[in-house]
C-alpha positions in Angstrom: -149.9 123.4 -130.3 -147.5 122.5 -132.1 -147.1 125.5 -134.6 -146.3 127.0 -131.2 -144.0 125.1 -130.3 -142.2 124.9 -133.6 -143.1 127.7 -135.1 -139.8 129.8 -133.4 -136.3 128.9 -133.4 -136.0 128.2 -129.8 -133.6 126.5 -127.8 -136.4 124.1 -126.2 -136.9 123.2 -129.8 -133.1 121.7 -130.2 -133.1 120.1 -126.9 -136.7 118.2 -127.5 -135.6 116.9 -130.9 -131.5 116.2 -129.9 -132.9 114.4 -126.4 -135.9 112.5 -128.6 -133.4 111.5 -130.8 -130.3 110.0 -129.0 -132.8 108.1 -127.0 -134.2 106.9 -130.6 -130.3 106.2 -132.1 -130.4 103.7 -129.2 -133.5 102.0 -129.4 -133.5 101.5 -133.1 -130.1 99.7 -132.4 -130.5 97.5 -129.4 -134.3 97.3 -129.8 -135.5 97.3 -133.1 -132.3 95.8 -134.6 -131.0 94.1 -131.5 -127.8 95.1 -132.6 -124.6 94.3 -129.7 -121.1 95.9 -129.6 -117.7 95.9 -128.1 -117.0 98.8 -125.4 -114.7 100.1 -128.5 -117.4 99.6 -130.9 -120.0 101.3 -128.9 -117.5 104.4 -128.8 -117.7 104.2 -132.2 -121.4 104.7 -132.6 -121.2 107.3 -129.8 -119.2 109.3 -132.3 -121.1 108.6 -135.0 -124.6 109.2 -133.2 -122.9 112.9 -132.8 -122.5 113.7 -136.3 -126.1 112.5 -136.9 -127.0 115.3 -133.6 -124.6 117.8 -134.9 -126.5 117.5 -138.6 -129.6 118.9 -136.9 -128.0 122.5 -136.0 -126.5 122.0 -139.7 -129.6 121.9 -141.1 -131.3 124.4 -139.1 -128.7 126.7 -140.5 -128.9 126.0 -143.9 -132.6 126.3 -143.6 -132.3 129.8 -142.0 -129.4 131.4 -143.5 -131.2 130.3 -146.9 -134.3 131.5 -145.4 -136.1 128.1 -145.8 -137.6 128.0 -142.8 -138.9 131.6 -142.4 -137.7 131.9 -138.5 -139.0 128.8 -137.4 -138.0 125.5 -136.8 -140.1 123.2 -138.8 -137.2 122.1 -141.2 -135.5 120.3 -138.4 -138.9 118.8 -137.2 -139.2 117.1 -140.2 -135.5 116.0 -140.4 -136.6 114.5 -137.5 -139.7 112.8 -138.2 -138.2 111.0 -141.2 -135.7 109.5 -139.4 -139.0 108.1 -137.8 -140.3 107.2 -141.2 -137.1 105.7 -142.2 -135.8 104.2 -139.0 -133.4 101.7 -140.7 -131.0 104.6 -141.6 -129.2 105.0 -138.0 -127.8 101.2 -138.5 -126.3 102.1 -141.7 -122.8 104.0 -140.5 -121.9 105.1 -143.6 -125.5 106.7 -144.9 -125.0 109.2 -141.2 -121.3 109.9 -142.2 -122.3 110.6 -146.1 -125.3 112.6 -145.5 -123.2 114.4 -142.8 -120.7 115.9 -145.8 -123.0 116.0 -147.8 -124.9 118.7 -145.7 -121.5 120.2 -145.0 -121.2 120.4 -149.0 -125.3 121.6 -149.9 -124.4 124.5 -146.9 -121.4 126.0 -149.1 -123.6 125.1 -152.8 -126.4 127.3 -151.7 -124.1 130.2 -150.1 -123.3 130.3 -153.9 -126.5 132.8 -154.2 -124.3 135.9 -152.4 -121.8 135.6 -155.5 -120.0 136.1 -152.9 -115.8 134.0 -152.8 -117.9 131.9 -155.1 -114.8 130.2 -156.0 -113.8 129.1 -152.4 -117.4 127.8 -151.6 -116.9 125.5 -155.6 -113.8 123.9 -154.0 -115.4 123.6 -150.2 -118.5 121.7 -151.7 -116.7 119.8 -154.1 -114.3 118.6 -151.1 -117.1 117.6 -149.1 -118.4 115.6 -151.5 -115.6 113.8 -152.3 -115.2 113.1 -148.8 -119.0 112.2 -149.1 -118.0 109.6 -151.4 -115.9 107.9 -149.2 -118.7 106.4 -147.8 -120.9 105.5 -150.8 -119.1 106.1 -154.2 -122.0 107.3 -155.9 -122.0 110.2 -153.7 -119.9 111.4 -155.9 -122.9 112.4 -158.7 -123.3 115.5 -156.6 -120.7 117.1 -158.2 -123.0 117.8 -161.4 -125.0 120.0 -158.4 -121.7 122.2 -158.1 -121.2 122.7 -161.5 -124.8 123.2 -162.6 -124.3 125.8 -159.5 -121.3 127.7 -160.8 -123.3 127.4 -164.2 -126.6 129.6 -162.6 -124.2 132.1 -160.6 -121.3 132.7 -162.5 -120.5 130.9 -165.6 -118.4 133.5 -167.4 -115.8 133.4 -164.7 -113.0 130.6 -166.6 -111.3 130.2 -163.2 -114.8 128.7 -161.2 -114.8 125.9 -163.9 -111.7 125.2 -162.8 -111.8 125.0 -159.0 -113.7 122.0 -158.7 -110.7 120.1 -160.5 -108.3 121.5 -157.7 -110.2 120.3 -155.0 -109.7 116.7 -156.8 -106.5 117.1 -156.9 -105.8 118.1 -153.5 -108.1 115.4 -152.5 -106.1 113.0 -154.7 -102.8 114.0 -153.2 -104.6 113.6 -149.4 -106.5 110.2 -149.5 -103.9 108.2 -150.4 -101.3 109.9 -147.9 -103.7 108.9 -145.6 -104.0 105.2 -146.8 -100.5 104.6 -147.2 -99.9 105.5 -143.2 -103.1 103.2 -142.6 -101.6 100.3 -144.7 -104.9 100.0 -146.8 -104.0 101.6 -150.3 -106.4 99.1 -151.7 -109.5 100.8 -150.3 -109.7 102.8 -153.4 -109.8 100.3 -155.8 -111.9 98.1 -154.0 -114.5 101.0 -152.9 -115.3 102.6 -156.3 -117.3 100.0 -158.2 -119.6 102.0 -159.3 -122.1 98.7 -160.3 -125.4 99.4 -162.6 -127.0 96.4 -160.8 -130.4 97.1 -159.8 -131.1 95.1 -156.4 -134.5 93.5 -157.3 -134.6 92.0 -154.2 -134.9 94.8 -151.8 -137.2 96.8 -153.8 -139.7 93.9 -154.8 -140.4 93.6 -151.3 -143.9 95.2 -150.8 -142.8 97.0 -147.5 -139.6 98.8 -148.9 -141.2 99.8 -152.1 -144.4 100.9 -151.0 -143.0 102.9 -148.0 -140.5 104.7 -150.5 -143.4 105.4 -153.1 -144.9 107.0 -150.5 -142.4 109.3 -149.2 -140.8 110.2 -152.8 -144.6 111.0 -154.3 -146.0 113.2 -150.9 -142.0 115.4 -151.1 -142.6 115.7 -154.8 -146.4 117.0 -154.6 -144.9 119.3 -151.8 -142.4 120.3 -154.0 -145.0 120.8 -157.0 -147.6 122.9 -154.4 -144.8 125.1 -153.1 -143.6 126.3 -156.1 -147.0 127.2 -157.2 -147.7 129.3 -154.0 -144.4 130.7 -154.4 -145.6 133.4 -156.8 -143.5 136.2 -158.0 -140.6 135.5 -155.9 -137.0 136.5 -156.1 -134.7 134.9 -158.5 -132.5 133.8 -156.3 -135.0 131.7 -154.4 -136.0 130.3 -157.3 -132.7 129.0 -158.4 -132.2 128.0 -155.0 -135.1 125.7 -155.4 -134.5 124.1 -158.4 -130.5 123.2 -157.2 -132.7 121.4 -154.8 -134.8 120.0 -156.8 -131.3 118.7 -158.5 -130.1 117.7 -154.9 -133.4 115.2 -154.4 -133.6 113.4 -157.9 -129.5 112.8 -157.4 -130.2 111.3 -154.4 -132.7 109.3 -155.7 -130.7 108.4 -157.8 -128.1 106.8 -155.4 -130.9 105.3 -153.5 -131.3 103.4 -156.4 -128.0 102.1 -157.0 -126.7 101.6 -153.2 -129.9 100.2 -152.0 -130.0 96.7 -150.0 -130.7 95.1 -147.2 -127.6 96.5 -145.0 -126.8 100.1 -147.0 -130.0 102.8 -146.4 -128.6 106.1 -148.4 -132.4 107.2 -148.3 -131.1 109.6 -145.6 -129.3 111.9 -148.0 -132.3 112.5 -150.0 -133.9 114.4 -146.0 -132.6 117.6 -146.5 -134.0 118.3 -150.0 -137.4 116.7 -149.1 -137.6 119.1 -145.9 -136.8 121.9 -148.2 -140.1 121.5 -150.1 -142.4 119.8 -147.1 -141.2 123.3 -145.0 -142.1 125.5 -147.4 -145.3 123.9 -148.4 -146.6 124.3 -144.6 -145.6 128.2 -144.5 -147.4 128.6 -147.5 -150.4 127.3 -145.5 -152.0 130.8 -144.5 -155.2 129.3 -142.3 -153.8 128.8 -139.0 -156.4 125.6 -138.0 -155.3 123.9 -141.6 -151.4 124.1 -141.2 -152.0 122.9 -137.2 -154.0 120.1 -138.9 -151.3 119.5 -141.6 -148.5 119.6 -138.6 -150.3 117.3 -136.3 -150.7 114.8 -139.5 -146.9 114.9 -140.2 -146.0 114.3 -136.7 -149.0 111.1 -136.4 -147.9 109.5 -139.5 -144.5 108.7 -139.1 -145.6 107.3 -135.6 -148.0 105.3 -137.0 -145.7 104.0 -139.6 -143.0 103.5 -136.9 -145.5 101.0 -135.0 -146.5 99.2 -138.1 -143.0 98.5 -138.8 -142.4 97.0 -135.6 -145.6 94.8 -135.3 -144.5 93.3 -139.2 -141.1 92.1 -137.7 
C-alpha cells in the first residue's frame, strides 16, 4: 500500500506530505509546545514553516538528480517521518534555516560527480554554508565536506583549492555590509563561540539520549546494509556515498556541540540519514518484506510521537 503510493514521484505524493506537514509545524507549536506569538511573529514562522516545505522538493531533487531514490519518493517520506521522530526540531528557528542552506550547499557538493564548472559549484556550497553558519556556528565544519569533495573529483586543478577562500571573502565583504546597515556589527563576535562544552544535562536525560541512540545506530546499520548490497557499483556512487557518510558524522558532530534544551541541530543530520535508510529499502528485492519494512518506518515514528506526548 504504501510502496504504491510512494513508490512513484507523483504529485499526490508532495501534496500528502507538504499538507501533513504544515498541519504538523502548527500542532507541534501551539499544541505540543504551547508556544504564543505576535501577528508579526506568527509571520515570521509562516516564512520560516516555508523554507522547512520548500526543503522537501529540495531533497526530492537531490535524491533524484543523484539518483538516490531510484524514481520514487521514499527519500522525502522519510524526511518526513523524522521530523515525526524528532518533533522538537520545528521550534528551533535556526536548526529549519541551517538545514535549509545546508541542503542548498549538499545539492551543489554532490553535482560535483559531473566534473562538470566544478569550480562554481566549490564556491556555491561553500557560500551556503557560510550562510549555514549564520545560524549555528559550527555549521561551518561542513566545509571539510567541500574540500574532501574537490579532493575526490579534481584535486590537480590549483585554482579549485582556491575557490572556497573566495567565497569567504566575498562572504566577509557581504556580512558585515549587511550588519553595519542593521546596526548590529557585534553579531559576529558574539555568535562564533565556538564552546567545547559538552551539555551533560540534555544528553543524561534518559529520553533525549536513548531516542538519539536509536536513530544514529538504525541510519548507521542502514548505511552499513546498503553498502553491502551495493555490489559492483559505479565509482561515482560510491564516492557519493561516502561524502555522505562525511555529511552524517559532521553533523553528529554539531549535534554534539549545539545540543540543549532550546537548540535541536538534529535536523541537519535528515538528509544523510535518508540517503542510506532509501537505499537500504530499494535494495529490499521481496516485495511483501520492503511493504513490511515501509509500514514499520511509517508506525514507529507514530508510536514514538504518542509516547512523547503521554511523558509530558
Amino acid at each position: 500500500m504504501i510502496s504504491s503510493i510512494f513508490g512513484r514521484t507523483k504529485p499526490i505524493n508532495y501534496i500528502i506530505l507538504l499538507v501533513f506537514l504544515f498541519v504538523f509545524y502548527w500542532f507541534v507549536h501551539f499544541f505540543m509546545f504551547q508556544k504564543s506569538y505576535s501577528p508579526q511573529q506568527l509571520l515570521g514562522q509562516t516564512g520560516i514553516l516555508s523554507l522547512l516545505l520548500f526543503s522537501l522538493f529540495v531533497v526530492n531533487f537531490i535524491s533524484l538528480r543523484n539518483k538516490i531514490s531510484g524514481g520514487n519518493s521514499f527519500s522525502i517520506l522519510f524526511y518526513t517521518l523524522l521530523i515525526v521522530i524528532f518533533p522538537e526540531v520545528l521550534v528551533d528557528s535556526n536548526a529549519i534555516l541551517c538545514s535549509f542552506f545546508l541542503l542548498l550547499s549538499i545539492r551543489r557538493i554532490l553535482s560535483f560527480r559531473s566534473l562538470k564548472n566544478i569550480r562554481l559549484k566549490a564556491f556555491d556550497a561553500t557560500f551556503w554554508i557560510l550562510i549555514a553558519s549564520l545560524f549555528y556556528d559550527w555549521a561551518i565544519l561542513y566545509l571539510i565536506v567541500v574540500v574532501v569533495a574537490i579532493y575526490f573529483y579534481e584535486p590537480k586543478n590549483i585554482k579549485n583549492w582556491l575557490v572556497p577562500l573566495s567565497a569567504i571573502s566575498a562572504l566577509a565583504l557581504i556580512v558585515p555590509a549587511v550588519l553595519v546597515l542593521s546596526n548590529n556589527l557585534d553579531f559576529l563576535w558574539d555568535h562564533y563561540q565556538f564552546n567545547f562544552q559538552f551539555n551533560h544535562v540534555y544528553f543524561y536525560d534518559w529520553s533525549n539520549s536513548s531516542l538519539l541512540f536509536l536513530y544514529v545506530s538504525i541510519v548507521l546499520l542502514c548505511g552499513f546494509l546498503a553498502f553491502i548490497k551495493m555490489g559492483n557499483v559505479g565509482v561515482g556512487k560510491l564516492v557519493t556515498m561516502r561524502l555522505v557518510v562525511l555529511l552524517f558524522l559532521i553533523g553528529l558532530l554539531v549535534k554534539v556541540l549545539k545540543s540543549s534544551q532550546d537548540t535541536h541541530p538534529i535536523l541537519i543530520t535528515f538528509f544523510p540519514a535518508v540517503v542510506f535508510i532509501t537505499t537500504y529499502v530499494q535494495s529490499i528485492k521481496k516485495e511483501n518484506i520492503s511493504e513490511m519494512v515501509l509500514m514499520a518506518s511509517v508506525f514507529i515514528p507514530f508510536a514514538i510521537l504518542l509516547a512523547n506526548i503521554l511523558m509530558k
